[in-house]
N, C-alpha and C positions, 0 to 999 in steps of 0.2 A: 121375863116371861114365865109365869106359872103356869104347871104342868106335871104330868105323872109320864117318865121316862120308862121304858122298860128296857134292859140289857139284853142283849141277843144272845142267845147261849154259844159259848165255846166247846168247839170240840177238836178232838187230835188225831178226826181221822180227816188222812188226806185223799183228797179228789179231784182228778184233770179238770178240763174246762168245761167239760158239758154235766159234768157233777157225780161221773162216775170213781169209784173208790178207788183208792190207788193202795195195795199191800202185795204182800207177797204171793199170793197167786194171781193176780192180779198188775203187774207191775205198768209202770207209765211208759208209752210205744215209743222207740227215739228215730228218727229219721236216721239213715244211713249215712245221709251225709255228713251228719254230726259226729257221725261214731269212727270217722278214720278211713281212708282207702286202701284198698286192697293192696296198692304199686308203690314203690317209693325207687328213683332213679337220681342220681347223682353225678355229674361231671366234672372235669373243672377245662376250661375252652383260652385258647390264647387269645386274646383281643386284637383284632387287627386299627392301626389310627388312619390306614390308606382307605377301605371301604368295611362296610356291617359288618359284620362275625355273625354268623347262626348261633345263639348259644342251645336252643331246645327246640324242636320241630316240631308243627302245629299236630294237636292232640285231641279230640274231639272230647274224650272221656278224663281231661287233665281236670283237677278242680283248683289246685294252687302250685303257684310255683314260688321258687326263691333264687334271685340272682345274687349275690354278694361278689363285692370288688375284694379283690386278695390283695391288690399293691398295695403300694405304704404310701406313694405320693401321686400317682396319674389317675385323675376322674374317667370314668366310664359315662357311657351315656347309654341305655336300654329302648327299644321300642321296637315298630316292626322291619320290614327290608329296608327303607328308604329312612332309618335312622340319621342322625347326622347330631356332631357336636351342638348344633344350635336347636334343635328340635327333639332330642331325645331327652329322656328322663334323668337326671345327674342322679348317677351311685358312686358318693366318694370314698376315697381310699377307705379298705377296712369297713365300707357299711354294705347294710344289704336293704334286699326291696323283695318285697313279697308281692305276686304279681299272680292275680287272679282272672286269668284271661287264657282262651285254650287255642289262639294261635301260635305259628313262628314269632321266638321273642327272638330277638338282634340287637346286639351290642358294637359302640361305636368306642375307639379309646380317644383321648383328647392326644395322646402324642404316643411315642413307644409302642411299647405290647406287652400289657396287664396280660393276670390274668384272672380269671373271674371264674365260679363255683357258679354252677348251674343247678336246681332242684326243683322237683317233681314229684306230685302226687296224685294217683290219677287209678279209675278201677279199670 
């Protein structure tokens, strides 16, 4: 197909999305929630295998949390009060679960009594 193309000019200054310029007086706006929360809270909770364990208490202003399993060989299992081995979320030995939800999290052990790292970050 013959034709006369033209090049669009390149330029190197940068501009958000509505086409305002982005420099140093100027800079691009970042959401807060991007930029980290204000709280960081850490436990670590014995697992109970007879009923739920509370690992973190529900938080209105929580943005993420992180449970990780600290045994070497007993599965945990994560979710709300009425967790159970067959219905909770498996964190096995040594992993974790980052769990983005601002209720009661609850942990169930498959046998024994793990114990599990609780984390929190929340404004």
């Amino acid at each position: 197909m013959a034709g006369t193309y033209t090049r669009a000019p390149i330029s190197n200054v940068l501009t958000d999305k509505d086409g305002y310029t982005i420099d140093s007086t100027n800079p691009l706006a970042v959401n807060p929630a991007e930029s980290g929360a204000a709280n960081f809270v850490t436990s670590q909770v014995t697992v109970s295998s007879a009923s739920a364990t509370q690992l973190l208490a529900a938080r209105s202003t929580r943005r993420a949390a992180l449970v990780t399993n600290n045994d070497s060989s007993i599965n945990i299992y994560v979710g709300t009060a009425t967790v159970t081995a067959t219905t909770g979320h498996l964190i096995g030995p040594g992993l974790s679960a980052s769990i983005p939800y601002v209720g009661a999290i609850y942990a169930i052990a498959a046998s024994g009594s793990p114990k599990a790292s609780a984390s929190e970050v929340y404004d």
